[in-house]
Structures are given as structure tokens and as C-alpha cells.
MDAnalysis code that builds the backbone (N, CA, C; Angstrom):
import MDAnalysis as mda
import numpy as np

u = mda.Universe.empty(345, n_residues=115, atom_resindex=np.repeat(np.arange(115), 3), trajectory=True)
u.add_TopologyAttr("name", ["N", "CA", "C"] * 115)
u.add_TopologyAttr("resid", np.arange(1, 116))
u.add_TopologyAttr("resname", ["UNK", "UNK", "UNK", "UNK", "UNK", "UNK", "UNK", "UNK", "UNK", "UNK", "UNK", "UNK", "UNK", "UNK", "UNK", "UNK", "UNK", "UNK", "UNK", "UNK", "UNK", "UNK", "UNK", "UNK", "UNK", "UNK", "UNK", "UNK", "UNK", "UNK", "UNK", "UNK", "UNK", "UNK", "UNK", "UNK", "UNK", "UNK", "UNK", "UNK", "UNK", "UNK", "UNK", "UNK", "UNK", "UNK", "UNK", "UNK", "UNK", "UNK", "UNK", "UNK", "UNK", "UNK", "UNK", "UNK", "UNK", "UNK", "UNK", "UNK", "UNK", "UNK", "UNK", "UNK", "UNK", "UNK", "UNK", "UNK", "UNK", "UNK", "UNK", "UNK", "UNK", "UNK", "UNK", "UNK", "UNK", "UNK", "UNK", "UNK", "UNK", "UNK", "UNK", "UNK", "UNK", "UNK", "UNK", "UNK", "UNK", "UNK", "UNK", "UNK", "UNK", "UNK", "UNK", "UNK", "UNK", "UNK", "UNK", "UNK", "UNK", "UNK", "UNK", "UNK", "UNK", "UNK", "UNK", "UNK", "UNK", "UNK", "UNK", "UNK", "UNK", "UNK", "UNK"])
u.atoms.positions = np.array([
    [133.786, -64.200, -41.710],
    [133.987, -65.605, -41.992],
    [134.142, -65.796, -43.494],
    [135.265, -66.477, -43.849],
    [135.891, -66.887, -45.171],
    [134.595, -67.963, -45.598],
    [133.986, -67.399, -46.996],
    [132.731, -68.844, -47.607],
    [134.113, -69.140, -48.673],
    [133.696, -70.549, -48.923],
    [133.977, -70.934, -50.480],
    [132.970, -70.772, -51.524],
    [133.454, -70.938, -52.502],
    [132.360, -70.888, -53.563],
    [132.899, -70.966, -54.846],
    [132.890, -72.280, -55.900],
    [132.921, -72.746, -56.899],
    [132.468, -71.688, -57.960],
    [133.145, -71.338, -58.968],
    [132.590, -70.653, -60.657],
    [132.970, -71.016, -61.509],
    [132.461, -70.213, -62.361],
    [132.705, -70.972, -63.901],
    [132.950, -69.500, -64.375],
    [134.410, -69.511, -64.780],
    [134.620, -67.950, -66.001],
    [135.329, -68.837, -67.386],
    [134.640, -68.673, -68.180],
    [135.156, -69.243, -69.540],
    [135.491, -70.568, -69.990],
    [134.945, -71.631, -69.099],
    [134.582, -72.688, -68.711],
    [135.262, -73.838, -68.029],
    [136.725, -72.431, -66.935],
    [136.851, -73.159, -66.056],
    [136.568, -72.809, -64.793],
    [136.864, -73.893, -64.026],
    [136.056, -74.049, -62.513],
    [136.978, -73.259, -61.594],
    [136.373, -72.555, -61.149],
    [137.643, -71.964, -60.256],
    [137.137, -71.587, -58.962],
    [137.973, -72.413, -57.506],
    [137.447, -72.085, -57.027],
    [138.117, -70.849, -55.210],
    [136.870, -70.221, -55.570],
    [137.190, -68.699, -54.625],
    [136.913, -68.848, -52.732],
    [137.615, -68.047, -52.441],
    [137.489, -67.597, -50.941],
    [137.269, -66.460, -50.646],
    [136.100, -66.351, -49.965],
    [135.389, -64.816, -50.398],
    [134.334, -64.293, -48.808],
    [134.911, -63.212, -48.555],
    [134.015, -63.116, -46.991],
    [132.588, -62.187, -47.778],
    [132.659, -61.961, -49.187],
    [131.488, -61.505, -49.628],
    [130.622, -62.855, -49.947],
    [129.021, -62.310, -49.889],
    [128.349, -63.081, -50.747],
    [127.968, -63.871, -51.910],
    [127.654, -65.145, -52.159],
    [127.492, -65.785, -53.049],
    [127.213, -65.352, -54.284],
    [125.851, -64.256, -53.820],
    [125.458, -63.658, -54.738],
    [126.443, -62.612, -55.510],
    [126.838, -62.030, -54.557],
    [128.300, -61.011, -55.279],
    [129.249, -61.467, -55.760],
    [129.650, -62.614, -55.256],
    [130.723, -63.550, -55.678],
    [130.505, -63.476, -57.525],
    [129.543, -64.213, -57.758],
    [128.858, -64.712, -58.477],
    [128.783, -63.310, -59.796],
    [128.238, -62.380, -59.312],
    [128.300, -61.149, -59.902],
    [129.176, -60.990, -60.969],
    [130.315, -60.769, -60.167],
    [132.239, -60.284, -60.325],
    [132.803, -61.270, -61.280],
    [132.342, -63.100, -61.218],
    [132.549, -63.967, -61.730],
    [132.091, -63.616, -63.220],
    [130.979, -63.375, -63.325],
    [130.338, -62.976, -64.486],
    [130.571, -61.973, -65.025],
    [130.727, -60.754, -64.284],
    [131.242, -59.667, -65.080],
    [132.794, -60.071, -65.642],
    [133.535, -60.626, -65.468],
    [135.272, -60.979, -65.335],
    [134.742, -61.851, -66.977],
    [133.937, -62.713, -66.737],
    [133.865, -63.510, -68.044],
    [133.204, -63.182, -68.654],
    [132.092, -61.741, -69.000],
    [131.746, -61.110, -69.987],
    [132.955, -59.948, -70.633],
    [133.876, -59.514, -69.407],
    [135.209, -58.576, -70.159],
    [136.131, -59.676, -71.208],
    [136.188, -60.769, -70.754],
    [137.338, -61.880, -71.831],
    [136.228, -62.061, -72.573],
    [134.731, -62.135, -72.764],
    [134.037, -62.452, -74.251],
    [134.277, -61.410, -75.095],
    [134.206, -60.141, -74.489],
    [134.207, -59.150, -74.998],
    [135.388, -58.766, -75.927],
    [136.799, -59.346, -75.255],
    [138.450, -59.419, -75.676],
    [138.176, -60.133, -76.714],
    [137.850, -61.327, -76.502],
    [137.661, -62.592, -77.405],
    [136.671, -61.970, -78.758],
    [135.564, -62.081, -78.412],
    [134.987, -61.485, -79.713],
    [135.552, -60.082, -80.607],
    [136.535, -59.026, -79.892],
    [137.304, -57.882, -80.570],
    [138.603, -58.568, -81.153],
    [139.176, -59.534, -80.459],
    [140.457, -60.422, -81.150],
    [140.375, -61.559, -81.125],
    [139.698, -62.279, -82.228],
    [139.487, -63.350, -82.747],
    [140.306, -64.801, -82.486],
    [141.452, -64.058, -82.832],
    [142.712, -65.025, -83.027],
    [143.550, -65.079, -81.619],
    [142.804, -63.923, -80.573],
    [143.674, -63.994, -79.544],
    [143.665, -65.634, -78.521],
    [144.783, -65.481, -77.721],
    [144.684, -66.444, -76.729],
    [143.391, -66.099, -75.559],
    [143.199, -67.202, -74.912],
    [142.274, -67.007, -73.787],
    [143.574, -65.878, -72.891],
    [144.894, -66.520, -72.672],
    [145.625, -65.870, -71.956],
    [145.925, -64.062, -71.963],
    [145.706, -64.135, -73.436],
    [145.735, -62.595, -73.761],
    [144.596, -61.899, -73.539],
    [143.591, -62.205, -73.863],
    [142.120, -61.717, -73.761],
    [141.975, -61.828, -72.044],
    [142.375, -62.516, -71.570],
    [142.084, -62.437, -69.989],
    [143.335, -60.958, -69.993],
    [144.710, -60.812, -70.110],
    [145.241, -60.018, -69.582],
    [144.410, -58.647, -70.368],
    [144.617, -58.651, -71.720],
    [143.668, -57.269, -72.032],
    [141.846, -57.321, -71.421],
    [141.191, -58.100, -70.739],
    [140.302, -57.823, -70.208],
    [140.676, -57.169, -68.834],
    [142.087, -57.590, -68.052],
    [142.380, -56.907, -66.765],
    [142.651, -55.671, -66.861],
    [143.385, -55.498, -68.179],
    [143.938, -54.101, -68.058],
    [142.746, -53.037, -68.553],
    [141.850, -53.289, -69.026],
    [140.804, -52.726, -69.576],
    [139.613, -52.279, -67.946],
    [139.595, -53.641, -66.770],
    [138.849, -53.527, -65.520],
    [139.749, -52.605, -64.909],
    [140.959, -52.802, -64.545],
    [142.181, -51.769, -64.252],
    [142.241, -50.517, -64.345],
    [142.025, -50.311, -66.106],
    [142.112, -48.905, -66.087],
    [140.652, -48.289, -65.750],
    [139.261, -49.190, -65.774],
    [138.231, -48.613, -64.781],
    [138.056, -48.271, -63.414],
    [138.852, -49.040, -63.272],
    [139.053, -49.109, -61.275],
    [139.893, -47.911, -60.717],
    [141.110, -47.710, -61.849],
    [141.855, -46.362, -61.524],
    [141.155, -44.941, -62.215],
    [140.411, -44.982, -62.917],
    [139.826, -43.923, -63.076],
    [138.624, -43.438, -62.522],
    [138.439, -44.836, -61.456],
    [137.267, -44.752, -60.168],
    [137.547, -44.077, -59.553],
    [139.076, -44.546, -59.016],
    [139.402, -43.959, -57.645],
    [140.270, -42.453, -57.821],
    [140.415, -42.029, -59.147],
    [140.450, -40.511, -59.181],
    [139.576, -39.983, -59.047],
    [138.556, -40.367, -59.778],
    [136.952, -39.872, -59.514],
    [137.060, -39.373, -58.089],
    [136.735, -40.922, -57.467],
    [136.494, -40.296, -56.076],
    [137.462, -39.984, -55.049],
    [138.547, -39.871, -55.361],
    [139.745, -38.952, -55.223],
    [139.259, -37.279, -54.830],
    [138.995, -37.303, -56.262],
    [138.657, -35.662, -56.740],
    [137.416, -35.047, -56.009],
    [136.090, -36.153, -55.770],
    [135.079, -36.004, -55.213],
    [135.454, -35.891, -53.217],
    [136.254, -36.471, -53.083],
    [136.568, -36.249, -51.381],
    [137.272, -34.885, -51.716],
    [138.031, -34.328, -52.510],
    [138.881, -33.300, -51.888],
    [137.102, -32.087, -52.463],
    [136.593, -32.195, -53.084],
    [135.733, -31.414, -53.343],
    [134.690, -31.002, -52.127],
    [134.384, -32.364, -51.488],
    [133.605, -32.628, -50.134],
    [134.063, -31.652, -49.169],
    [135.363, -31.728, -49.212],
    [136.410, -30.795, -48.380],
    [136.424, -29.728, -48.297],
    [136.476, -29.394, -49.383],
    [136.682, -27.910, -50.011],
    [134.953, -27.049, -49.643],
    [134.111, -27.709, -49.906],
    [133.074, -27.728, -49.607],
    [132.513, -27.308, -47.804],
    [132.668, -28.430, -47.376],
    [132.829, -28.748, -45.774],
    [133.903, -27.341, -45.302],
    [134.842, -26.968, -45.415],
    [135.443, -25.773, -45.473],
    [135.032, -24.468, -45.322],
    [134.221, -24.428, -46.752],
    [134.067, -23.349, -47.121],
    [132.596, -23.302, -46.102],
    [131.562, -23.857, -46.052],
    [130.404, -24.240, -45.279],
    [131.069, -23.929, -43.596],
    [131.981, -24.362, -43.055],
    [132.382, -23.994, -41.729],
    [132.889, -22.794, -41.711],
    [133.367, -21.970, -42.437],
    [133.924, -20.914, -42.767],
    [133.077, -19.721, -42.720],
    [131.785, -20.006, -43.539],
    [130.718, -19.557, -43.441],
    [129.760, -18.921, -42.138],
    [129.565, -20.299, -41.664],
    [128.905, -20.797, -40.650],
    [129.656, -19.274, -39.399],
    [131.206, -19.911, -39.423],
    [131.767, -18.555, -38.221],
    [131.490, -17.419, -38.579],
    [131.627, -16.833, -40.216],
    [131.388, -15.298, -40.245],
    [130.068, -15.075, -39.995],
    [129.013, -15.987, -40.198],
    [127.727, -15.855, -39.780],
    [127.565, -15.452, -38.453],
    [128.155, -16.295, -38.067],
    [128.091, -16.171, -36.066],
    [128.331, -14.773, -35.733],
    [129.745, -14.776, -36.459],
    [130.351, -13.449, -36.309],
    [129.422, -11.995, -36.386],
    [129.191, -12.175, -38.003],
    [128.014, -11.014, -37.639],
    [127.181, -10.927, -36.959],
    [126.518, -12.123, -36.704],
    [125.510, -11.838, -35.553],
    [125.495, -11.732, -34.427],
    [126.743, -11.124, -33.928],
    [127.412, -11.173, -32.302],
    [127.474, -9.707, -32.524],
    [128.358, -9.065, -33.949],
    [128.641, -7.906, -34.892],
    [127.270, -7.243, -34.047],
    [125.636, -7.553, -35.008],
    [124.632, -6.994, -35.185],
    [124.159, -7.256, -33.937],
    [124.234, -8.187, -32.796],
    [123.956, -7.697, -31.129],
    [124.838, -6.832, -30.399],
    [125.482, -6.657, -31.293],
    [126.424, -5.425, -30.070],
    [125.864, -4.014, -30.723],
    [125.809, -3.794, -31.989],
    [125.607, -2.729, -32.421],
    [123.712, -2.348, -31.906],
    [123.158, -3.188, -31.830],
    [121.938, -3.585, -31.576],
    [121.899, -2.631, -30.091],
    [122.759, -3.435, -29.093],
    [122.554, -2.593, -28.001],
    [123.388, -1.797, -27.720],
    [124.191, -1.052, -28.567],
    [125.048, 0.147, -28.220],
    [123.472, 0.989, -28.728],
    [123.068, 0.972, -30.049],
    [121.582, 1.413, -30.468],
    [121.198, 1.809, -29.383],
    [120.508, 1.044, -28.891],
    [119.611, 0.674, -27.940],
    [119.918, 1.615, -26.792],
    [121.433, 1.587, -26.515],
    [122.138, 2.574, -25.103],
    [121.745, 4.073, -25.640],
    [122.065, 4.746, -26.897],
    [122.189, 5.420, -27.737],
    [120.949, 6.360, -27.188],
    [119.615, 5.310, -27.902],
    [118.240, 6.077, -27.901],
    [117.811, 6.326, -26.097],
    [118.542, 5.461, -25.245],
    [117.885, 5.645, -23.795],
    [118.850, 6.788, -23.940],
    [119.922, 7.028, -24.141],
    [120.590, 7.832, -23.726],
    [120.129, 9.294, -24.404],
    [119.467, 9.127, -25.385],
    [119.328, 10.214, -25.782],
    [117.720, 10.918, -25.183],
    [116.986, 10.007, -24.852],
    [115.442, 9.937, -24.505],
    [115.642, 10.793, -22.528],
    [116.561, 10.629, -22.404],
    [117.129, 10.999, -20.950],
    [117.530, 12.357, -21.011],
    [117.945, 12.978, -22.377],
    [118.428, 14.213, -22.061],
    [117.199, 15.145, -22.459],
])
């Protein structure tokens, strides 16, 4: 369900449609208008308009260097998960390996205890 919910970024009212929480809403609102104080106080003379676009491109290039992050972190998971199943069979393996040899052994000494 779509909430509304009224904010304030830089002291205008703007208002959102948001199936997140108020409280999160609210969050994002604030973080968005601490990145343009931040523009604003590094360029003095800038526009609100500019300081909002260099505050996007500044959240932007965080958001894309998120999702390489965890880009890089799923194929690692993978690689991981892989190598762990991979494992797992030669494990099996030998130990199917070390029951056969186990009771050929085993045939070996009756067989030899017989002669």
C-alpha cells in the first residue's frame, strides 16, 4: 500500500509516495538534504539547482560503486559455493574410494587367514 508523506529538503515541501516507512521516508529525505548542504557549503556561489545535481551525481556514483561491490561479492559467493560443492563430492568420493579399499582389505586378510 502506497503512504503519502510530506518533507522538507532545503526548505521545500515536497510531497512523496512511498510503500516504505515514514520513518525511512524521512531518513532518505534528510540524507538528500544533508548531500545539497554539503554541495552548498563546498560551492558557495553555486545554485540550489547545481548543488542538488552535483549532490546526485556524488549519491550516484555511491550507489554504483555499491552495486559493483556487491556485484563482485555474489560472483565470489559463487565461486565459493562451487568450490565448497566440489569439495563436498571429492569428499564423498574418497570415502566410497576408502570403503571399497577397506573391504577388498578386509577380503584380503580372510583370505589370507584361510590359507
Amino acid at each position: 500500500m502506497e503512504n503519502v508523506y510530506t518533507v522538507k529538503i532545503y526548505g521545500y515541501e515536497i510531497t512523496l509516495y512511498s510503500t516504505e516507512t515514514e520513518e525511512y521516508t524521512r531518513k532518505i529525505a534528510a540524507a538528500v538534504e544533508e548531500k545539497i548542504k554539503e554541495q552548498t557549503d563546498a560551492n558557495p556561489s553555486a545554485s540550489l539547482t547545481k548543488a542538488s545535481i552535483l549532490a546526485l551525481m556524488e549519491l550516484y556514483d555511491q550507489l554504483i560503486k555499491l552495486q559493483v561491490g556487491a556485484d563482485n561479492m555474489r560472483l565470489q559467493l559463487k565461486d565459493y559455493l562451487d568450490d565448497t560443492t566440489k569439495a563436498i563430492a571429492e569428499r564423498d568420493e574418497a570415502r566410497r574410494t576408502a570403503e571399497k579399499l577397506r573391504d577388498e582389505l578386509l577380503a584380503l586378510k580372510i583370505d589370507l587367514s584361510n590359507k
